[in-house]
C-alpha positions in Angstrom: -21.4 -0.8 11.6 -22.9 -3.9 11.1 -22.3 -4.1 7.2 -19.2 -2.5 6.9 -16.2 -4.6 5.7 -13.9 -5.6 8.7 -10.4 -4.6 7.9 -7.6 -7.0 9.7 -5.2 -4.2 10.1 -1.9 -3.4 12.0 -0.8 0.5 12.1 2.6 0.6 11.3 2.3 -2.0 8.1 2.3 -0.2 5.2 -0.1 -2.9 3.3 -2.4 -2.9 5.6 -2.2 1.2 5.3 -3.0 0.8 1.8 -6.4 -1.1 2.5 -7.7 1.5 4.7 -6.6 4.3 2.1 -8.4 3.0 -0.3 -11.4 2.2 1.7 -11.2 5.7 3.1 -11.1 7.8 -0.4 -13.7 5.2 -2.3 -15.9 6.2 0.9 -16.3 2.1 1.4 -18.4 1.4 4.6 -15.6 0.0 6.8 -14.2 -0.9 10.6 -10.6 -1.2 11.4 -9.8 -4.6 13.7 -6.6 -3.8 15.0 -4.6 -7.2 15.0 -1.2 -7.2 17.6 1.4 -8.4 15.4 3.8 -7.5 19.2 1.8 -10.1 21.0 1.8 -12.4 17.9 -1.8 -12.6 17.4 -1.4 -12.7 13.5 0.0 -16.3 14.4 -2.2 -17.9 16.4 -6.5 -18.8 16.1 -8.3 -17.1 15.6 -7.0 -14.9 12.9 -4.8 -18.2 11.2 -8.8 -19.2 10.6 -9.3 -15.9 8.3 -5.3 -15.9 7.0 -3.2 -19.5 7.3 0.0 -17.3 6.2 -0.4 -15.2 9.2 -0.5 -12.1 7.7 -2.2 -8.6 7.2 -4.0 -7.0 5.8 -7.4 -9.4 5.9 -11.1 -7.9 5.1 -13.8 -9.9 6.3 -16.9 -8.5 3.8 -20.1 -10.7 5.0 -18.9 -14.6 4.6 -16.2 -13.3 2.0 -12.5 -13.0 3.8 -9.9 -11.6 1.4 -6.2 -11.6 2.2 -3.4 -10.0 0.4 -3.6 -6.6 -0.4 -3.7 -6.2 -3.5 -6.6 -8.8 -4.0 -8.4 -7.0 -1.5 -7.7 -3.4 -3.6 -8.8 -5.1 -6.3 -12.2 -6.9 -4.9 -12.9 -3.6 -2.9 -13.1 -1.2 -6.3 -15.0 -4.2 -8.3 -17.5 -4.4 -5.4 -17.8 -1.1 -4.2 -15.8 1.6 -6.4 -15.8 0.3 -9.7 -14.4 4.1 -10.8 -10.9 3.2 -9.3 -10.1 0.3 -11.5 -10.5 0.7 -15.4 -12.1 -1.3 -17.3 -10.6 -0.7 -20.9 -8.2 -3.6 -21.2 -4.9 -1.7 -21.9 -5.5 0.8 -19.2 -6.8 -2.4 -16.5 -3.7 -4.4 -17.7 -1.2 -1.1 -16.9 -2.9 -1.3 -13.0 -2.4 -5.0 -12.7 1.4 -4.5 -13.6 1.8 -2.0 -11.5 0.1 -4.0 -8.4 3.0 -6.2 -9.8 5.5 -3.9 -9.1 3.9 -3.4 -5.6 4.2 -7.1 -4.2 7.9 -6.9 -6.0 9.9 -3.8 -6.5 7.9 -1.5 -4.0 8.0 -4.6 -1.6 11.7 -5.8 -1.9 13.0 -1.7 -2.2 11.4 0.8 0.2 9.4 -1.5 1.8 12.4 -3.9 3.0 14.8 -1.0 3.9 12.1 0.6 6.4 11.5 -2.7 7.9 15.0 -2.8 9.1 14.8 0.9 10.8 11.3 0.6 12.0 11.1 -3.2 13.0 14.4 -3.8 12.9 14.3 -6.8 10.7 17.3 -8.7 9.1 17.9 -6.8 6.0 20.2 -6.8 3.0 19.9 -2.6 2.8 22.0 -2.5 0.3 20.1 -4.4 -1.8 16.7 -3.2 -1.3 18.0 0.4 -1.9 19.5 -0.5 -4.7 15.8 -2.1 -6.4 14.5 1.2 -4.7 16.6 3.2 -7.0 15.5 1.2 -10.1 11.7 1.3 -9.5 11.8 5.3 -8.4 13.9 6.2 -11.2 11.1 4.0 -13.3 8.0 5.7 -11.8 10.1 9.4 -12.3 10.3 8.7 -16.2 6.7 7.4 -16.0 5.4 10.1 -14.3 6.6 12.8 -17.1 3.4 13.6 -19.5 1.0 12.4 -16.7 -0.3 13.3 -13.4 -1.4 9.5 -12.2 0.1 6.1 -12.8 -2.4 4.9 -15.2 -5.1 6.8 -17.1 -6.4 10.6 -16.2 -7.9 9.7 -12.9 -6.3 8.0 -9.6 -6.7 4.6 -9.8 -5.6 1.5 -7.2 -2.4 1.5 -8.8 -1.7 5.3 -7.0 -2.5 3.2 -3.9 -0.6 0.3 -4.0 2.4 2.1 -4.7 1.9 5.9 -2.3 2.7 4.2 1.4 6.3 2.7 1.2 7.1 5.2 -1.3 6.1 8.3 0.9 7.9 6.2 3.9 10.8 5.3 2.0 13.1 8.4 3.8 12.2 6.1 7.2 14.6 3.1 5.8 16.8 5.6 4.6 16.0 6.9 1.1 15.5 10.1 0.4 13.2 11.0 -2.6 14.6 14.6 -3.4 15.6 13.2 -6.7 12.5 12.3 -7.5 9.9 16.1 -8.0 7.3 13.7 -9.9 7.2 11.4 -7.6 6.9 13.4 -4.9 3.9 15.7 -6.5 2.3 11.9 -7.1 2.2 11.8 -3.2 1.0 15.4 -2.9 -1.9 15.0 -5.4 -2.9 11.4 -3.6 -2.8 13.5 -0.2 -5.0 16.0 -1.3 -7.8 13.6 -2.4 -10.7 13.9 0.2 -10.7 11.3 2.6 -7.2 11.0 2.6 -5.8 9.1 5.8 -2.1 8.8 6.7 -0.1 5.9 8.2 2.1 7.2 11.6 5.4 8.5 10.7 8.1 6.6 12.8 10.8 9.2 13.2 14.2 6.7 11.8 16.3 7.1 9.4 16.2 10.2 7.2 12.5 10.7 8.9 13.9 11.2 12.1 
């Protein structure tokens, strides 16, 4: 696997889950480097040399290193799977707002509340349940004449946004309220190549 794309990864983070999704479906030539986040390995050399912030996800693609993962979704379809990210400018703009919502809403909401079950980080619950509600209840009314977020065809906006939302029950959020949301997941499961993240059995997952 010489010229496959190195993926930084750790299995329980759900941006790094995204990266190897993606890689998976798009059938992108890849190798997972588990990185022990435990042992603090995201903080120290080597892997400060490929990411200074310390964090994954992290591709290393020949000399190119990418961090953050929604610049790596978006290098990985312009490189390798150009069919994943439109390029009509109304439809490409729609993705890039919802990779917005990712690193915010997705990030601050379901994201934030599993990170106090599962890691059991310091976190205002409350709060990121609250911006939970907002951005399901936002993706529920999107999702009402359409079958993906943007366009006719699944695009990296479906995978920025499927992990933490098909996790959210495991910081406590149930998405029973939300059938179009849920069929989203079903349909992005379905796709061949499809790869889970572990479930960690807290919360309403337990």
């Amino acid at each position: 696997m010489s010229n496959a794309v190195k993926v930084y990864s750790f299995p329980l983070s759900g941006h790094s889950h995204r990266i190897e999704l993606f890689a998976s479906l798009a059938g992108i030539n890849h190798e997972i480097v588990k990185v022990d986040l435990a042992a603090g390995e995201h903080k120290q050399q080597p892997f400060l040399k490929l990411n200074p912030l310390g964090k994954v996800p992290v591709i290393e693609d020949g000399g190119v290193v990418v961090s953050d993962s929604n610049a790596i979704l978006v290098y990985l379809a312009r490189k390798y799977a150009s069919n994943w990210l439109p390029t009509d400018p109304v439809e490409e703009a729609e993705v890039q707002r919802i990779l917005s919502l990712a690193a915010n809403e997705i990030a601050n909401g379901p994201a934030a509340a599993r990170l106090a079950n599962v890691f059991g980080a310091d976190v205002d619950t409350d709060r990121a349940k609250g911006i939970a509600a907002v951005v399901f209840e936002y993706f529920e009314t999107h999702l009402n004449d359409r079958e993906w977020l943007v366009g006719s065809k699944p695009t990296i906006a479906d995978i920025a946004v499927y992990t933490y939302t098909a996790h959210a029950p495991e910081g406590d959020i149930s998405l029973k309220d939300y059938p179009k949301i849920q069929a989203l997941l079903a349909r992005i499961e379905a796709l061949p190549g499809f790869v889970p993240m572990p479930k960690t059995p807290v919360g309403l997952a337990a």
